[in-house]
MIBA-668549 format. One record per atom (N, C-alpha, C): residue in three letters; residue number from 1; x, y, z. Coordinates in Angstrom, 1 decimal, m for minus. Atoms other than C-alpha are relative to their C-alpha. Last residue first. Example, Ala and Ser with C-alpha at 12.3 -4.5 7.8 and 13.67 -1.06 7.14 Angstrom:
<nodes>
  res    n       u       v       w
  Ser    2    m0.9    m1.1     0.0
  Ser    2    13.7    m1.1     7.1
  Ser    2    m0.8     1.1     0.8
  Ala    1     0.9    m1.2     0.0
  Ala    1    12.3    m4.5     7.8
  Ala    1     0.9     1.2     0.0
</nodes>
This chain:
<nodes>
  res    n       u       v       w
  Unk  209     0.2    m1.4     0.5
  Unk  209   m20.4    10.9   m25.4
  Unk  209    m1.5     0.0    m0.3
  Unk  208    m1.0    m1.1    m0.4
  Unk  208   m18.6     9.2   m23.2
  Unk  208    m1.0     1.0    m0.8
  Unk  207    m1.1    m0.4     1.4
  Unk  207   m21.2     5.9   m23.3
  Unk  207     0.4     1.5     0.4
  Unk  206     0.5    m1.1     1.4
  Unk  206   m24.5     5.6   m21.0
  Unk  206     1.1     0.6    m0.7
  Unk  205     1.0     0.0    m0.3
  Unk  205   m23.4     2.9   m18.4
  Unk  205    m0.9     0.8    m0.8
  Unk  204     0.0     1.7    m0.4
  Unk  204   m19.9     1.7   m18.5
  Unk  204    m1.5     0.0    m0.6
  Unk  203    m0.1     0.8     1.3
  Unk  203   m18.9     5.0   m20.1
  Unk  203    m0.3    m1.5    m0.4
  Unk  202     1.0    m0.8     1.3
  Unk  202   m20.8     7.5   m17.7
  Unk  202     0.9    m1.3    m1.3
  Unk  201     1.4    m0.5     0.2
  Unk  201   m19.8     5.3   m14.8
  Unk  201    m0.8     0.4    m1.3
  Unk  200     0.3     1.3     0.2
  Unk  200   m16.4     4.8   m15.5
  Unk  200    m1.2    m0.4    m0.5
  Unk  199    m0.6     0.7     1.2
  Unk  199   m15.7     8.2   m15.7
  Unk  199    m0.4    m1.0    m0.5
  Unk  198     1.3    m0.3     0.8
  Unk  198   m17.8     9.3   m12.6
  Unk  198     0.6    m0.5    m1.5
  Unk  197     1.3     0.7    m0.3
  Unk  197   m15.7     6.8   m10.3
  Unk  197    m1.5     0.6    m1.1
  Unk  196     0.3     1.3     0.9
  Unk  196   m12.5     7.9   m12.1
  Unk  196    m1.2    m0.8     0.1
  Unk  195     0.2     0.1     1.4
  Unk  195   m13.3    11.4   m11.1
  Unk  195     0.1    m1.3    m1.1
  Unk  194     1.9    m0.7     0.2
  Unk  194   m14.8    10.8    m7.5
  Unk  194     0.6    m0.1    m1.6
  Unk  193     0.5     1.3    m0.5
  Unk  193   m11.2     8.1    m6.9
  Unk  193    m1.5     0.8    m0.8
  Unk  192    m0.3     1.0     1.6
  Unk  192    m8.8    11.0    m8.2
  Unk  192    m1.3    m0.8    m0.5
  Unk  191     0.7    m0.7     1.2
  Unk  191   m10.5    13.6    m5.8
  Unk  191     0.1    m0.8    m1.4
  Unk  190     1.5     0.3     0.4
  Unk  190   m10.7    11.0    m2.9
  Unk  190    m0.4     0.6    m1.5
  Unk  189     1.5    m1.3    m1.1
  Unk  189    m7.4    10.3    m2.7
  Unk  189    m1.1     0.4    m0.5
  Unk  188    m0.8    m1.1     0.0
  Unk  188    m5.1     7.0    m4.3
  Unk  188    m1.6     1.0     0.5
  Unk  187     1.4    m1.0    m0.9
  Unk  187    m5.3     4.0    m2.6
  Unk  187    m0.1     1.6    m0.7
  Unk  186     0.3    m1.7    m0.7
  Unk  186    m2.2     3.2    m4.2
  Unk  186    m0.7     0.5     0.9
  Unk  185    m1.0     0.0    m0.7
  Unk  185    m1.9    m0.8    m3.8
  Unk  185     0.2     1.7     0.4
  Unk  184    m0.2     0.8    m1.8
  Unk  184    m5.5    m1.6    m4.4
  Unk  184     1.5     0.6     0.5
  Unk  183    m0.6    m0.4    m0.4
  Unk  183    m6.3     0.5    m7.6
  Unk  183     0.4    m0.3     1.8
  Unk  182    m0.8    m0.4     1.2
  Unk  182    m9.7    m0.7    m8.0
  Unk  182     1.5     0.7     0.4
  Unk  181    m0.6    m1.4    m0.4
  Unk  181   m10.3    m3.1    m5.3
  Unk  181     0.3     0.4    m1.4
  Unk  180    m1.6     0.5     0.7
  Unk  180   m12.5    m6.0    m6.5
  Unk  180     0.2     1.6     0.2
  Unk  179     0.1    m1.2     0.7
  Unk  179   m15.7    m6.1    m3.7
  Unk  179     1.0    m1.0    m0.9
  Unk  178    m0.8    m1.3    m0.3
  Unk  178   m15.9    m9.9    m1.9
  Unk  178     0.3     1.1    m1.1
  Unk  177    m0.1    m0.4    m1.7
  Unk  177   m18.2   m12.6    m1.5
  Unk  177     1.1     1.5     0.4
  Unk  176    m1.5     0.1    m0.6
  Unk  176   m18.6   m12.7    m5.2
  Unk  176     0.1     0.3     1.2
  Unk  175    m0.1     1.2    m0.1
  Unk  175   m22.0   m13.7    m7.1
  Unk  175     1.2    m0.3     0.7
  Unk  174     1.0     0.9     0.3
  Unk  174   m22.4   m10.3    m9.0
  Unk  174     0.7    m1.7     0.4
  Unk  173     0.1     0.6     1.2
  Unk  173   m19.5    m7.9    m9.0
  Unk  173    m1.0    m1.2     0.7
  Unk  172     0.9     0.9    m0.4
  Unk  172   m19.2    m5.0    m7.0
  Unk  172    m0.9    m1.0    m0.7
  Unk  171     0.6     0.3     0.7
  Unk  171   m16.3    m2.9    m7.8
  Unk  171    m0.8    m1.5     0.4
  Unk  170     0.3     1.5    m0.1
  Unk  170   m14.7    m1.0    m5.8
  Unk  170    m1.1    m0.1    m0.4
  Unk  169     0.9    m0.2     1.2
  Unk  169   m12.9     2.7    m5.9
  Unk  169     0.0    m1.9     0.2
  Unk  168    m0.7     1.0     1.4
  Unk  168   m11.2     3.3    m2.0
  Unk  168    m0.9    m0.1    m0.9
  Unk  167     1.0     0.4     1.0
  Unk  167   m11.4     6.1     0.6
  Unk  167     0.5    m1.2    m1.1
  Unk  166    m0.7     0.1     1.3
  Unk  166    m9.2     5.8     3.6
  Unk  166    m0.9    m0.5    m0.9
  Unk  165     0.9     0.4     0.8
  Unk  165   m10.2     7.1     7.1
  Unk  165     0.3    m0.5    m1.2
  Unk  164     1.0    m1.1     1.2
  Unk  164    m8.0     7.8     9.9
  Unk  164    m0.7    m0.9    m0.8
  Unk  163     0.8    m0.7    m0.7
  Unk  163    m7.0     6.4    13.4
  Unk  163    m0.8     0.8    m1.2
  Unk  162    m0.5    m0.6    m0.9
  Unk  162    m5.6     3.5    12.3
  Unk  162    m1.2     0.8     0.7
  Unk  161    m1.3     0.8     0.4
  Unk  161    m7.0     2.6     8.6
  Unk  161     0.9     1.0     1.5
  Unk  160    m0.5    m0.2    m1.3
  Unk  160   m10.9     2.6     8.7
  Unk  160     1.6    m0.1     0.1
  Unk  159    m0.5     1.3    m1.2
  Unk  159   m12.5     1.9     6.0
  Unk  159     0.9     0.8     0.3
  Unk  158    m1.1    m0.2    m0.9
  Unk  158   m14.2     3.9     3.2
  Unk  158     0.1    m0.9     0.9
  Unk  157    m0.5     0.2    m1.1
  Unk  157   m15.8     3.1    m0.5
  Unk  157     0.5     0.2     1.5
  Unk  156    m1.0    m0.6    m0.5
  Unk  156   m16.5     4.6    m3.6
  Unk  156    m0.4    m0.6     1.5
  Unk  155     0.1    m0.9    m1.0
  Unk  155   m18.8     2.6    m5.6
  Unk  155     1.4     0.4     0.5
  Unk  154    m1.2    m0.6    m0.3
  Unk  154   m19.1     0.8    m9.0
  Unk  154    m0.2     0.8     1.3
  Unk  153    m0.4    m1.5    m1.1
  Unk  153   m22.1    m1.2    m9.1
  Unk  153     1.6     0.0    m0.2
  Unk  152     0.7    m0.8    m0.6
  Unk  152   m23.4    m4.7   m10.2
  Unk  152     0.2     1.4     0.1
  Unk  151    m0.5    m0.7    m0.8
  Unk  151   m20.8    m6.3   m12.6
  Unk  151    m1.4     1.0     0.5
  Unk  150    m0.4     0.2    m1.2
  Unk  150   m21.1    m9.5   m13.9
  Unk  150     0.4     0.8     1.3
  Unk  149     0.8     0.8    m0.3
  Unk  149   m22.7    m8.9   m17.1
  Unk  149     0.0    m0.4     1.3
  Unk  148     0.9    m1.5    m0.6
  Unk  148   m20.3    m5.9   m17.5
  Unk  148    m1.2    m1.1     0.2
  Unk  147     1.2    m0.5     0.9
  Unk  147   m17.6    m8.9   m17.8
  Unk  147    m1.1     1.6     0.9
  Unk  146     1.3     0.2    m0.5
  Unk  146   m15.0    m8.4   m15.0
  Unk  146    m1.2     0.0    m1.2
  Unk  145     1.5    m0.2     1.0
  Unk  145   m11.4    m8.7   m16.4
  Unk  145    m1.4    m0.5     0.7
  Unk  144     1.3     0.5    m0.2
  Unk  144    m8.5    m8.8   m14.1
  Unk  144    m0.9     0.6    m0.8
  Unk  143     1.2    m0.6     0.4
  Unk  143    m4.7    m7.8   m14.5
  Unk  143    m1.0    m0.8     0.5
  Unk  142     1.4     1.0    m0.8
  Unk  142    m1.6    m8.5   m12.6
  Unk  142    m1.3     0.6    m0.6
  Unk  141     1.2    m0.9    m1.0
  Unk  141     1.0    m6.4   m15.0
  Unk  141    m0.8    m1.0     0.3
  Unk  140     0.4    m1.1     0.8
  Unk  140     4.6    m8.3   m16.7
  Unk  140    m1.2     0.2     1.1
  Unk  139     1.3     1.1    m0.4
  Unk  139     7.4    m9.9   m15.1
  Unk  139    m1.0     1.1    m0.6
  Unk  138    m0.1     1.2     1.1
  Unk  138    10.9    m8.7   m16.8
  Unk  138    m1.4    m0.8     0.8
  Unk  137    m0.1    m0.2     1.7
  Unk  137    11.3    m5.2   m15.1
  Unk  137    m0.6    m1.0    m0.7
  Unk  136    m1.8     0.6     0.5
  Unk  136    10.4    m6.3   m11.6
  Unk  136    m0.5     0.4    m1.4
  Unk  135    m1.7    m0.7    m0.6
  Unk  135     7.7    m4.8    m9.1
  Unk  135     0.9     0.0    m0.7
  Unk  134    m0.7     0.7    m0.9
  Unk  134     4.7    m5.6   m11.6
  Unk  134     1.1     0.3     0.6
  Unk  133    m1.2     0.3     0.3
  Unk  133     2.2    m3.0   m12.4
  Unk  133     1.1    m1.0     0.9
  Unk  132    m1.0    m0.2    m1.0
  Unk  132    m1.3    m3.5   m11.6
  Unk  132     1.3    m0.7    m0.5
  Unk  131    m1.7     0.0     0.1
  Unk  131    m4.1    m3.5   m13.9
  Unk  131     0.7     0.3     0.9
  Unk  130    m0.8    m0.8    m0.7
  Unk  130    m8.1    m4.0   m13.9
  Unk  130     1.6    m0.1     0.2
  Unk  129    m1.1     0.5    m0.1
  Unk  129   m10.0    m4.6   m16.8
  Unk  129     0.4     0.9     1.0
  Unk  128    m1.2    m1.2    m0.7
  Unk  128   m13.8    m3.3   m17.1
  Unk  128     1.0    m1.1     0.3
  Unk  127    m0.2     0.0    m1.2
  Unk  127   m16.7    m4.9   m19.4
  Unk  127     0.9     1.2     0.5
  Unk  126    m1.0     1.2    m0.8
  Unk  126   m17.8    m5.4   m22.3
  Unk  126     0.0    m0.4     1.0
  Unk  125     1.1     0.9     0.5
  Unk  125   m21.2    m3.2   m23.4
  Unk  125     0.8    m1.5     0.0
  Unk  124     1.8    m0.1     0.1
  Unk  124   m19.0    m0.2   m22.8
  Unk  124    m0.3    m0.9    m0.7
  Unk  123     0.4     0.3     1.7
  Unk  123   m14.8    m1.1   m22.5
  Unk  123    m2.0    m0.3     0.1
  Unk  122     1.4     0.4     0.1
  Unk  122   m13.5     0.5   m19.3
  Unk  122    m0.7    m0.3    m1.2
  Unk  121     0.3    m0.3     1.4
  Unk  121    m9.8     0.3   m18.5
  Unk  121    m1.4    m0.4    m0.1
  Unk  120     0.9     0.8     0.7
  Unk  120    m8.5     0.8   m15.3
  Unk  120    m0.6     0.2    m0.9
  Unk  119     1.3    m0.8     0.5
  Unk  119    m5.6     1.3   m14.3
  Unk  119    m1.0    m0.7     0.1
  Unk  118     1.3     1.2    m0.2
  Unk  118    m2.2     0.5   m11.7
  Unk  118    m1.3     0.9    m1.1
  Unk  117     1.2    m0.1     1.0
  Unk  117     1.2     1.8   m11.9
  Unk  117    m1.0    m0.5    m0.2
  Unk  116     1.0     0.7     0.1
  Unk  116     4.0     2.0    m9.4
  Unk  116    m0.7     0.7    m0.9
  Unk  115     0.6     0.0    m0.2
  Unk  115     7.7     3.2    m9.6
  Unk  115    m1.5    m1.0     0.0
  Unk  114     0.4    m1.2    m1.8
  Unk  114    10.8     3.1    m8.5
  Unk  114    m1.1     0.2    m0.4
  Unk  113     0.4    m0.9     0.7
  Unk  113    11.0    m0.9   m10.5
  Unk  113    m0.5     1.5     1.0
  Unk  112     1.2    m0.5    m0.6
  Unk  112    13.0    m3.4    m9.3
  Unk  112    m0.2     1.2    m0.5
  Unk  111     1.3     0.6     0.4
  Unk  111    15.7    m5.0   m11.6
  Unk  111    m1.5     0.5     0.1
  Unk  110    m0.4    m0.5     1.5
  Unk  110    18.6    m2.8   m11.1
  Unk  110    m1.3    m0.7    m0.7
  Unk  109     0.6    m1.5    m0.2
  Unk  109    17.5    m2.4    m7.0
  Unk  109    m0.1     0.3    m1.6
  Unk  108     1.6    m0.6    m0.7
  Unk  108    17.8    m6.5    m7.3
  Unk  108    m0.8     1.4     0.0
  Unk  107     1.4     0.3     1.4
  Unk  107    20.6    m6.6    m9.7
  Unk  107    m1.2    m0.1     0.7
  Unk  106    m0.1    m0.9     0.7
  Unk  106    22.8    m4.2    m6.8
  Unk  106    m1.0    m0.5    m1.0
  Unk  105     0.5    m1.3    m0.2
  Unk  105    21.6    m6.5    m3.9
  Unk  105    m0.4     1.4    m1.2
  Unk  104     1.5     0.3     0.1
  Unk  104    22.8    m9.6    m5.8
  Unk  104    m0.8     1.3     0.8
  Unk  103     0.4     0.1     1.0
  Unk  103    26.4    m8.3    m6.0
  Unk  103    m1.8    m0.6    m0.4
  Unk  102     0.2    m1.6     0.3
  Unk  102    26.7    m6.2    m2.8
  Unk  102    m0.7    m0.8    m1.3
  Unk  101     0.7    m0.5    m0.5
  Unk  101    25.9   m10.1    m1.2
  Unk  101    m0.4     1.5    m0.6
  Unk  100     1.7     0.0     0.3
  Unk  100    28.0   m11.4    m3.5
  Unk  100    m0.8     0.2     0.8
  Unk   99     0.6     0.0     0.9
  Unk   99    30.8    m9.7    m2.9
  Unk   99    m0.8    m0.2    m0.6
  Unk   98     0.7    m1.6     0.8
  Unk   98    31.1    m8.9     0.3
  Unk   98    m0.4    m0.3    m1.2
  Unk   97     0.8    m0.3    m1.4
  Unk   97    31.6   m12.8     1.5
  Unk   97    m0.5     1.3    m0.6
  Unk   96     1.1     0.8     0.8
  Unk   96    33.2   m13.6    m1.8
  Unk   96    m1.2     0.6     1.2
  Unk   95     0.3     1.2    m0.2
  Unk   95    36.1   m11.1    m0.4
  Unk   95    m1.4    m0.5    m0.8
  Unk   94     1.1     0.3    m1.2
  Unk   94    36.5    m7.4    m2.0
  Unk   94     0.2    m2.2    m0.3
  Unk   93    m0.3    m1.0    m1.4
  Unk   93    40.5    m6.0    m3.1
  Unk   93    m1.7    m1.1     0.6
  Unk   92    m0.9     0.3    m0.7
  Unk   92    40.8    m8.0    m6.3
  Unk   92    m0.3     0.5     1.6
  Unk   91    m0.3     1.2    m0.4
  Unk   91    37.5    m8.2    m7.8
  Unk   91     1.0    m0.1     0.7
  Unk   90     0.8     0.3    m1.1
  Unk   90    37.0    m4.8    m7.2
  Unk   90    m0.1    m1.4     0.4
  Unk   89    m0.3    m0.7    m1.0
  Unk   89    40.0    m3.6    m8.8
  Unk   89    m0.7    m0.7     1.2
  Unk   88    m1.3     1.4    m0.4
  Unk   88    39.9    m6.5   m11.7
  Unk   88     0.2     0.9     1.6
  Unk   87     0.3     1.4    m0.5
  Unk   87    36.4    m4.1   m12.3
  Unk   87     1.2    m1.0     0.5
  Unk   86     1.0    m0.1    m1.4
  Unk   86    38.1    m0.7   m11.8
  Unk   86    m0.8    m1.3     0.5
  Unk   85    m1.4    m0.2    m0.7
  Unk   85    41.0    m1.4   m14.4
  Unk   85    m1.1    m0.2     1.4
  Unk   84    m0.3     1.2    m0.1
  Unk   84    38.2    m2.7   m16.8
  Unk   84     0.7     0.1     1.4
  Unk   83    m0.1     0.0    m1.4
  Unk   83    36.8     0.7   m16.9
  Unk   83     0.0    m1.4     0.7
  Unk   82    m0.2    m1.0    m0.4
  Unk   82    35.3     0.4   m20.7
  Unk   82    m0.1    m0.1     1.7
  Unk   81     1.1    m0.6    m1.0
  Unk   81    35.0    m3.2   m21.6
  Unk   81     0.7     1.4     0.3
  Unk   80     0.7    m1.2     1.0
  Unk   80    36.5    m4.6   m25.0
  Unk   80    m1.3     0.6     1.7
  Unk   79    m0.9    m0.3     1.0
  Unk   79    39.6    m6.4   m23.1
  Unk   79    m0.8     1.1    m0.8
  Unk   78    m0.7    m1.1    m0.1
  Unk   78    37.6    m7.0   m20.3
  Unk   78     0.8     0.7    m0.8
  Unk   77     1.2    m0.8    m0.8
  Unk   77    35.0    m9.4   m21.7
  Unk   77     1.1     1.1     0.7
  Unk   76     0.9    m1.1     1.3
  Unk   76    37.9   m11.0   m23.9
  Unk   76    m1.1     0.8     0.6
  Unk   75    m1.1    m0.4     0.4
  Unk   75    40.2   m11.9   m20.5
  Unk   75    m0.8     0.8    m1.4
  Unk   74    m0.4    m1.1    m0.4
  Unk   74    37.1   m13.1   m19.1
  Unk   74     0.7     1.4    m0.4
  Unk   73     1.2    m1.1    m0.1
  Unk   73    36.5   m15.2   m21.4
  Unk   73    m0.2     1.0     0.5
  Unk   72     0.1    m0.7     1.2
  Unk   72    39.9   m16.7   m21.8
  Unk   72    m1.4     1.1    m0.3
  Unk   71    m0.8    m1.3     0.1
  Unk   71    40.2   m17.1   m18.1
  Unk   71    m0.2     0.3    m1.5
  Unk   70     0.6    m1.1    m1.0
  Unk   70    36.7   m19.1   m17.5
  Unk   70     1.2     1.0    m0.7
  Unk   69     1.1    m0.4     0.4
  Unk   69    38.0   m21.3   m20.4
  Unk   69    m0.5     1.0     0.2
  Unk   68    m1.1    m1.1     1.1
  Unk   68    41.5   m22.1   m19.0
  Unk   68    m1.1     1.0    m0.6
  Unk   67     0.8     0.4     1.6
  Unk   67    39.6   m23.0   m15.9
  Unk   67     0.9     1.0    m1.2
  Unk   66    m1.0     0.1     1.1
  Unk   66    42.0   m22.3   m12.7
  Unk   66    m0.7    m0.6    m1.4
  Unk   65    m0.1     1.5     0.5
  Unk   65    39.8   m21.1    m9.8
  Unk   65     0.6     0.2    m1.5
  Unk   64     0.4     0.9    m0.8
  Unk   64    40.0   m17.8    m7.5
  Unk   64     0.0    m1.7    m0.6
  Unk   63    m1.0     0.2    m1.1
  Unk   63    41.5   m15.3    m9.5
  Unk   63    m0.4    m1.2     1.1
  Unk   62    m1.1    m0.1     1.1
  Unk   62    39.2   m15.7   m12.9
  Unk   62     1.1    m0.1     1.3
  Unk   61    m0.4     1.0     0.3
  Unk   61    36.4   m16.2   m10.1
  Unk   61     0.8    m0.6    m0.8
  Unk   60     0.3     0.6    m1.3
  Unk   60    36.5   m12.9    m9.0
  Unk   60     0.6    m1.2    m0.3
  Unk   59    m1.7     0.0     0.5
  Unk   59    37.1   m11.8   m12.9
  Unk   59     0.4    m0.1     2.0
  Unk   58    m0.9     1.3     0.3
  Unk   58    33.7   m13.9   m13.1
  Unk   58     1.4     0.4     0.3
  Unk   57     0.5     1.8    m0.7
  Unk   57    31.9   m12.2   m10.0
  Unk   57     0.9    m0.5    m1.2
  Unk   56    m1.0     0.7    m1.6
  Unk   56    33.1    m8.6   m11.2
  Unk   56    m0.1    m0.9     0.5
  Unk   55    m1.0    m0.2     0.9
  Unk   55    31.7    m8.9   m15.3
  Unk   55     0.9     0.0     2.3
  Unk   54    m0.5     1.5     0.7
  Unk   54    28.4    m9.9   m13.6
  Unk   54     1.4     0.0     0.1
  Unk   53     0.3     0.9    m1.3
  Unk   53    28.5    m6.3   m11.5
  Unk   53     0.5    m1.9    m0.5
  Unk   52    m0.8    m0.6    m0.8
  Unk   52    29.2    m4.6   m14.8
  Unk   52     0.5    m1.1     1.3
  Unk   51    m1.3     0.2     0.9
  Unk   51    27.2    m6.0   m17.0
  Unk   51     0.8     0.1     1.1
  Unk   50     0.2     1.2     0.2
  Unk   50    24.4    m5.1   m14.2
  Unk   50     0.8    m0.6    m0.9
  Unk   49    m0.3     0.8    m1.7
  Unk   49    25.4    m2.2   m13.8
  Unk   49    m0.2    m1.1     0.1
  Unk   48    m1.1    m0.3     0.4
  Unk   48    25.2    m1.6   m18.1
  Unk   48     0.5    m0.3     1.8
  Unk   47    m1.0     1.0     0.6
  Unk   47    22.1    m2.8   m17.8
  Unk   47     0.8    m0.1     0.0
  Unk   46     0.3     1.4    m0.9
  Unk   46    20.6    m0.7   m15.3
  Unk   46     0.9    m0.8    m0.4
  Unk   45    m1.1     0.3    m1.5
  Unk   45    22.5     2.3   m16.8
  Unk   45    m0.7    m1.2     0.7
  Unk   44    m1.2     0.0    m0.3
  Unk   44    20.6     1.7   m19.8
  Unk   44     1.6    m0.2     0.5
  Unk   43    m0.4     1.1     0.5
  Unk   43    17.4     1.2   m18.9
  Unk   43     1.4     0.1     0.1
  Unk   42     0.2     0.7    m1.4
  Unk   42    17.4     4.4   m17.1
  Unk   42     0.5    m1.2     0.1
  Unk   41    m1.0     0.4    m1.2
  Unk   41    18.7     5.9   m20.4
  Unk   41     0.4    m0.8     0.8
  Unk   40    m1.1     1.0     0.6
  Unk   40    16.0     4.2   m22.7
  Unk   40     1.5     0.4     1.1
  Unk   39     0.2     1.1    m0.4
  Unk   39    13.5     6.2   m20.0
  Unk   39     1.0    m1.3    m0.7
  Unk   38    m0.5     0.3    m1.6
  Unk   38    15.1     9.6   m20.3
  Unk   38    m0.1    m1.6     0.6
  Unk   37    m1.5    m0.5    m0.3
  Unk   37    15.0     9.3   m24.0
  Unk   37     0.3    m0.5     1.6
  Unk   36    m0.2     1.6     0.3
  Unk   36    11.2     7.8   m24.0
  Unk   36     1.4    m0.2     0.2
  Unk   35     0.0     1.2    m1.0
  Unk   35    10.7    11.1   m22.0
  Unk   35     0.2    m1.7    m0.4
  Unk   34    m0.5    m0.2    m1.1
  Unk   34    11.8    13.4   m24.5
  Unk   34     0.2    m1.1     1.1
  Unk   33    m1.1     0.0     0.4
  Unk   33    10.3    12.1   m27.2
  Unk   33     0.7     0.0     1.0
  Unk   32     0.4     2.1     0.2
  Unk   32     6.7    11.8   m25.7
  Unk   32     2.0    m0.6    m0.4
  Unk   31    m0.6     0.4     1.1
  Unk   31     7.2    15.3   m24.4
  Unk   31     0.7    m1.0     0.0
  Unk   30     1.2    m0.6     1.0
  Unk   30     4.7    16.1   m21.5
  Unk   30     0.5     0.0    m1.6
  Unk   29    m0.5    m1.5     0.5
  Unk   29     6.7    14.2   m19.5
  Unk   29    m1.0     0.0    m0.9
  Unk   28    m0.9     0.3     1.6
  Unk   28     4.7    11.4   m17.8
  Unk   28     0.6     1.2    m0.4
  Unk   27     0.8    m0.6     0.3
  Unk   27     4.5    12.0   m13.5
  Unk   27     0.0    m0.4    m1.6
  Unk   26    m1.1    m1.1     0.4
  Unk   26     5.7     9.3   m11.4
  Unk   26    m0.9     0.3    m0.8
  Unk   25    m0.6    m1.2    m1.4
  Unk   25     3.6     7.9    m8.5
  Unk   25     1.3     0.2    m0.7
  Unk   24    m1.0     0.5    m0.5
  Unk   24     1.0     5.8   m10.9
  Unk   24     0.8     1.2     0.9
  Unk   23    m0.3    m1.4    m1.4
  Unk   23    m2.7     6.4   m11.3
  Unk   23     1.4    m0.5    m0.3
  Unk   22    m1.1     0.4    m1.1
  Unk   22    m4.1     5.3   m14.9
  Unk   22     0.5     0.5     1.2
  Unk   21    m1.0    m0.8    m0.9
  Unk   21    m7.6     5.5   m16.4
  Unk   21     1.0    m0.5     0.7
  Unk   20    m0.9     0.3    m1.0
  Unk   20    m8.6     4.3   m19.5
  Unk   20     0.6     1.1     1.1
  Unk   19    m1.1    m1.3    m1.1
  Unk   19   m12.0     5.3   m21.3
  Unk   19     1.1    m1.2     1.0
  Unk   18    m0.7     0.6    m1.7
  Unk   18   m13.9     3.2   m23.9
  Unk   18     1.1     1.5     0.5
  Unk   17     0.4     1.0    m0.7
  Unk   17   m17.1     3.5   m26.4
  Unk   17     1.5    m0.4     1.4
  Unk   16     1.4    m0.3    m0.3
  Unk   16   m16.3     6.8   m28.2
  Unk   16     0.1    m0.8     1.2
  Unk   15     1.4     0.2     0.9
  Unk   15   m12.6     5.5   m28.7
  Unk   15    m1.4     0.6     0.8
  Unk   14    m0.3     0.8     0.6
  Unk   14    m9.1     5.6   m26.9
  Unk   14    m0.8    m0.2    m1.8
  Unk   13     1.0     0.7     1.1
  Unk   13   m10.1     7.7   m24.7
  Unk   13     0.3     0.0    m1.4
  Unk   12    m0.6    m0.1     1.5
  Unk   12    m7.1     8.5   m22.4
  Unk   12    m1.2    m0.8    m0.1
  Unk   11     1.6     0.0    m0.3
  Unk   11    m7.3    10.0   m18.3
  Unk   11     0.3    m0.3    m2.1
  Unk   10     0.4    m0.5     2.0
  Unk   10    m4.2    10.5   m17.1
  Unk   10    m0.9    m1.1    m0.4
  Unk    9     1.3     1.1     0.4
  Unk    9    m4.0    10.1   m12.4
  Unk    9     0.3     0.9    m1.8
  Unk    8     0.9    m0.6     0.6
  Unk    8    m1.1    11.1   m10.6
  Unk    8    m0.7    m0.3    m0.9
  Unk    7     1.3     0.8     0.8
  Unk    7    m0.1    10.1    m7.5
  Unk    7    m0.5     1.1    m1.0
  Unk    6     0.8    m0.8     0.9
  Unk    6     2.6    11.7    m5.1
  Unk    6    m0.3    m1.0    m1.1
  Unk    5    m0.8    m0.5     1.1
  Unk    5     4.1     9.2    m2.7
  Unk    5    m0.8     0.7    m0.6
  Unk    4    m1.2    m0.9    m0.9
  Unk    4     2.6     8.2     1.2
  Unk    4     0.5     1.1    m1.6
  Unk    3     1.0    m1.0     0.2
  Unk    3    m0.3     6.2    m0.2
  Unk    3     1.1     1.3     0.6
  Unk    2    m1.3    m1.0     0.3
  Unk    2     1.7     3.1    m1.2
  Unk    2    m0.5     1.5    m0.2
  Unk    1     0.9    m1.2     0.0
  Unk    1     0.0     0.0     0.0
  Unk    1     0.9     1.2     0.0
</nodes>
């Protein structure tokens, strides 16, 4: 649950008949160019730390065990690597003990993702899909589909969380002992929650336009 971060909600029809809403807790740049840039970077340096990191476990293991194999490969993976001197640095000077511990730490934070993303997408005289982004680069979004045959009511929600109150968007589906949270991990605040709740609404139920 992740109600602590800034949340912002984009609002995309697609077609007459469907509306998607997304909340996540980064913002999009407002230039598509721009921001795909910033995003191939990010990539980027993940990968390239992670190269990186690998490339210090085998030249680790290039001083530690006698494979002719291991050394030849090595020996060509540093040979065209930029800041070679720094990796045989780190393999020499840190134990196995440090090492792999920094070294699985570092592809964990290189893997995990800083933010969240969750929608929902409303297709009139279908249904509604719900989405949630996965923590890790390489797994893909937890979705759910509710026919509109199966769906009673959209409501806004509250419950109790401590000493405060916490609104939530839930969907009341026909034959289920329990709501389906929209946007379960944000919670995001009430003004998001009233406009995706009338959104839905007017497209589930008498179309956008």
């Amino acid at each position: 649950m992740l109600t602590g971060k800034a949340q912002y909600l984009e609002v995309h029809l697609p077609s007459p008949t469907t509306v998607s809403f997304a909340v996540a807790t980064r913002r999009q740049d407002t230039s598509k160019l721009r921001s795909r840039l910033l995003i191939s970077l990010r990539h980027a340096c993940r990968i390239m730390l992670v190269y990186y990191t690998f490339l210090a476990n085998l030249a680790k293991a290039q001083r530690t065990f006698s494979f002719s194999v291991l050394h030849s490969y090595v020996d060509f993976c540093l040979k065209f690597t930029l800041g070679s001197s720094l990796v045989k640095l780190v393999a020499e000077r840190l134990e196995w003990w440090m090492l792999v511990p920094l070294s699985l730490l570092v592809v964990y934070l290189c893997l995990r993702r800083d933010y969240v993303e969750e929608s929902l997408l409303v297709l009139q005289s279908l249904g509604i899909q719900t989405s949630t982004s996965s923590p890790y680069f390489f797994a893909g979004p937890t979705t759910t589909f509710i026919p509109t045959t199966q769906i009673q009511d959209i409501v806004i929600h509250e419950a109790f969380k401590g000493l405060g109150v916490r609104f939530y968007l839930a969907v009341i589906v026909e034959g289920a002992t329990e709501v389906v949270v929209v946007f379960p991990n944000l919670l995001p605040r009430r003004e998001i929650l009233e406009e995706v709740w009338r959104g839905a609404r007017k497209c589930l139920y008498s179309g956008i336009r």
